[in-house]
N, C-alpha and C positions, 0 to 999 in steps of 0.2 A: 755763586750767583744762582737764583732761582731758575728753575725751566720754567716755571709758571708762573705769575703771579697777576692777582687780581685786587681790582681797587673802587669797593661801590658797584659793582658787576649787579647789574639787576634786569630783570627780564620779566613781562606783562602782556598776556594775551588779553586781551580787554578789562575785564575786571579780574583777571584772576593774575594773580602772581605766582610765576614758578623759581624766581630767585629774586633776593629781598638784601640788597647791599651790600653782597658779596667779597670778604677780602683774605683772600686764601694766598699761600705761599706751598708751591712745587720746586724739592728738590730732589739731588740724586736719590738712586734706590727704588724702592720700592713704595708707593703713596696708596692704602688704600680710604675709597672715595665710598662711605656707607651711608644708608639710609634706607626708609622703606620705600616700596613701590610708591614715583609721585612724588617723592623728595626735592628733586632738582636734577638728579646726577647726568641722566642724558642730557638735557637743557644743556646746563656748563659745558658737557663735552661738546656739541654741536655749535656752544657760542666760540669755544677756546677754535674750535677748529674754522672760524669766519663763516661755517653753514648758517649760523642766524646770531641776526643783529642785537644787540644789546639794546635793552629801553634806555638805560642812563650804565654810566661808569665806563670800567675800561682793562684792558686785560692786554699781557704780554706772553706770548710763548715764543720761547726759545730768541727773546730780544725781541719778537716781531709784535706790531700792533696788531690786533685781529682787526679790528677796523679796515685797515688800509694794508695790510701783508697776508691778506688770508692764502692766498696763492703758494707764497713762499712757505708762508707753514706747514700746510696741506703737504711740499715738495717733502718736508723735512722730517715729518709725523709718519706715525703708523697707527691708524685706526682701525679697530674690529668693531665691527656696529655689534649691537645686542638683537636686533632682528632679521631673519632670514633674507638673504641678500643674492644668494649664488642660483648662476643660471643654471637650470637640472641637466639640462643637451649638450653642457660643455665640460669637458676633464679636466680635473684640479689645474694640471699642468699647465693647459693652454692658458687655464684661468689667470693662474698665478704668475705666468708669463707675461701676459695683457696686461694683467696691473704691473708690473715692474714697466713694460716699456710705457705706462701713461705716467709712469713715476718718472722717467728720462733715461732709463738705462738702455745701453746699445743692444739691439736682439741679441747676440751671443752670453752678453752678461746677465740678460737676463733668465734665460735659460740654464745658463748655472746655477743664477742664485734661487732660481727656481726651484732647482733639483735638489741644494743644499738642504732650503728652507722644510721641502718637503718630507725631505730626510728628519731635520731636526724635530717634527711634529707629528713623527710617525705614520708616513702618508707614500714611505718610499714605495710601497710593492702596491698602492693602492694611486697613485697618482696619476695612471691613463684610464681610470676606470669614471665614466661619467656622473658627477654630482649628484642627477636625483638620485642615483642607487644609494647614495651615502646612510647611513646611521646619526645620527643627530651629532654625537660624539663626533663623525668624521667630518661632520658639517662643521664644525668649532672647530676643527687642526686646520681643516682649511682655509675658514675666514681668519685667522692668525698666522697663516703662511701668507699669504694675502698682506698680511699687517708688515711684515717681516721683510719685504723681499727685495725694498728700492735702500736696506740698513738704514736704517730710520737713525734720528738721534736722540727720540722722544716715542712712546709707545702709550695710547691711549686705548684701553680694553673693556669696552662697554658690556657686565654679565657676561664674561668667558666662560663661565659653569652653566650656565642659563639651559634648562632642562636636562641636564646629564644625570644618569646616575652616577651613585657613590664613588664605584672603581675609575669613572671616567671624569669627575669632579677633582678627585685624589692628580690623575693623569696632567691634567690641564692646569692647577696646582703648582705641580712641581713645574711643566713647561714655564709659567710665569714668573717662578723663582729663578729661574735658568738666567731668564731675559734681563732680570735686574740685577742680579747677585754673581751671575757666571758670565755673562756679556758686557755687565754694564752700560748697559739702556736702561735709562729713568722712566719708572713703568708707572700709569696714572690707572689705576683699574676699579671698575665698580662694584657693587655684589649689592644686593639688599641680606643677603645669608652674613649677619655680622659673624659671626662665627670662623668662618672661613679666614677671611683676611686679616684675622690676628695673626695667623700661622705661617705668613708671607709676608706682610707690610712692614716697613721702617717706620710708617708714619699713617698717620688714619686723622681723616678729615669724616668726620661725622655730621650730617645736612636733616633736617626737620623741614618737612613742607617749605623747602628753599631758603632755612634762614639756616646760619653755621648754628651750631653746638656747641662744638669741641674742635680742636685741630692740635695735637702734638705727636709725640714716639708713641710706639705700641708700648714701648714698657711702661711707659707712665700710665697708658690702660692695666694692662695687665700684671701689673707687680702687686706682691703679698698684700693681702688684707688685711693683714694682724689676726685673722683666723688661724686656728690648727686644727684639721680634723681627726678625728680619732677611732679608728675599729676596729673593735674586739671579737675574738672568736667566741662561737656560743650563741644562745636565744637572746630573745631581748631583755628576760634577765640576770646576764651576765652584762650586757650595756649599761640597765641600769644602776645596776653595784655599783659600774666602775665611775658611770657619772656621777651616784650619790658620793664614792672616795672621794673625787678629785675635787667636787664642790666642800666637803668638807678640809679636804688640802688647801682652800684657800682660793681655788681655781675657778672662773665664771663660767662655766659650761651649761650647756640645751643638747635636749636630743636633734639629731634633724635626719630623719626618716632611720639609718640603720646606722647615723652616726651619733657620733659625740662629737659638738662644735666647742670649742675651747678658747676664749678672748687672749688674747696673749697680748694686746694693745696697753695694759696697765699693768705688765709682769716684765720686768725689763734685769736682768737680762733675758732674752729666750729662750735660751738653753735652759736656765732651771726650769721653764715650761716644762721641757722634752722630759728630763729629767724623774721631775712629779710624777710625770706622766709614765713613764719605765717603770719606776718604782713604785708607784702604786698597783700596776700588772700585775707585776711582780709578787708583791704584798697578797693579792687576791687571788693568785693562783691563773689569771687571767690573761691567756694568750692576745700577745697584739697583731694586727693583719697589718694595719699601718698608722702610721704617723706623719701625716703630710698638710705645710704650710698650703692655705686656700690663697689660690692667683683672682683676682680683677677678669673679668670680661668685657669686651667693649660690648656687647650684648646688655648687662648690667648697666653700664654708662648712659648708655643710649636710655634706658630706660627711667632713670631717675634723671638726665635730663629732660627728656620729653614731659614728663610728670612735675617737673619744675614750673617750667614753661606754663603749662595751661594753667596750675594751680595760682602763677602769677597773671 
């Protein structure tokens, strides 16, 4: 059964639309929610969550109507907003305790789960130290301890990277795999960095100016192109030898920047691709650096949808 699901879901600030028909399906795992800045992605989140009403349609989290159970949803969710939310004059701790007891738990439970959560988001030696002091980084463990602490049965993560750098992007990352994959909490989270959320999601819903795109598995993004790329040690021409060999082999190759792209979409089996490709090296005296099948990006996707779209 879906944790999410939507039917006609559309939403209209007067003349402008920020979701346009909307009929997405959330299940376990890992869901990521892409698009650009302006897509829709907060919208959804904020409609799923009963904070704002839908123009037309209709939408169910976790069995409940947003319409009419926003309450109960809210009880049952864990949201991390995408913008800056924590009081500076107050410490993680008391924070993350507040929110558990407006979540329903007894003062003593919350204060444990408090202490857990804080732990789990690497905030343990950092948790009586007051908010504004934080790092942007520690402002995101905290708005996600926060998300964490009433054990949600549903986790929505609005831009959890949103201003980190690299090492602290990587950080927050792994925390969000943890959440779906090692807890098993169905995690709904957003990025506009499509990049990112291939290397976490089970599932990628991909939004244009509010209307869907795409909605299936990451690997259906990301699986083989029928590309091989190919590098050789040596100047450029020793590349180009090898690309004049293998186009003479038979093989539809192009440079592309310090490579050799190789079609292997009308050589079947692939392995004699690989093959050609050894043996012709070989033949030329020409060291290989590597031999590597080209994966899908939802990056890519994104982009030849969107290019679709306007051109129709």
């Amino acid at each position: 059964m879906p944790v999410i699901e939507t039917w006609g879901l559309t939403k209209r600030y007067g003349p402008v639309t920020a979701l346009t028909s909307l009929d997405v399906q959330v299940s376990e795992g890992i869901t990521g929610l892409v698009g650009a800045n302006g897509a829709g992605k907060s919208t959804l989140i904020k409609i799923l969550l009963g904070l704002l009403a839908p123009t037309e349609g209709r939408a169910d989290v976790l069995g409940h109507d947003i319409r009419t159970d926003g309450a109960a949803i809210r009880a049952q969710v864990g949201y991390m907003p995408e913008h800056e939310c924590l009081p500076p004059d107050v410490r993680a701790i008391d924070f993350v305790v507040h929110m558990g007891r407006m979540s329903g738990l007894p003062p003593t439970a919350a204060r444990e789960r408090a202490a857990d959560v804080l732990r789990h988001v690497g905030l343990a030696e950092e948790r009586y130290r007051l908010m504004g002091g934080y790092s942007t980084g520690m402002k995101q463990r905290a708005k996600l301890a926060q998300a964490l602490v009433h054990d949600p049965r549903l986790v929505l993560l609005d831009e959890p990277t949103n201003g980190l750098d690299p090492a602290s992007r990587e950080d927050m990352l792994h925390l969000v795999s943890r959440i779906g994959h090692d807890f098993g909490i169905p995690v709904l989270v957003t990025s506009h960095l499509l990049g990112e959320l291939e290397r976490v999601s089970d599932h990628v819903i991909v939004l244009d100016s509010g209307a869907l795109l795409r909605s299936q598995a990451t690997g259906e993004f990301t699986g083989t192109t029928g590309v091989l790329l190919v590098e050789v040690l040596g100047d450029a021409q020793a590349q180009h030898r090898m690309g004049e060999a293998l186009a003479a082999a038979g093989l539809a190759c192009r440079p592309r920047g310090g490579l050799i792209e190789v079609d292997t979409r009308h050589h079947r089996p692939e392995q004699r691709v690989h093959d050609t490709v050894r043996d012709t090296a070989v033949s030329l005296d020409v060291g290989l650096v590597r031999v590597q099948a080209e994966h899908g990006r939802i990056e890519d996707v994104f982009r030849q949808e969107v290019s679709h779209v306007q051109q129709s």
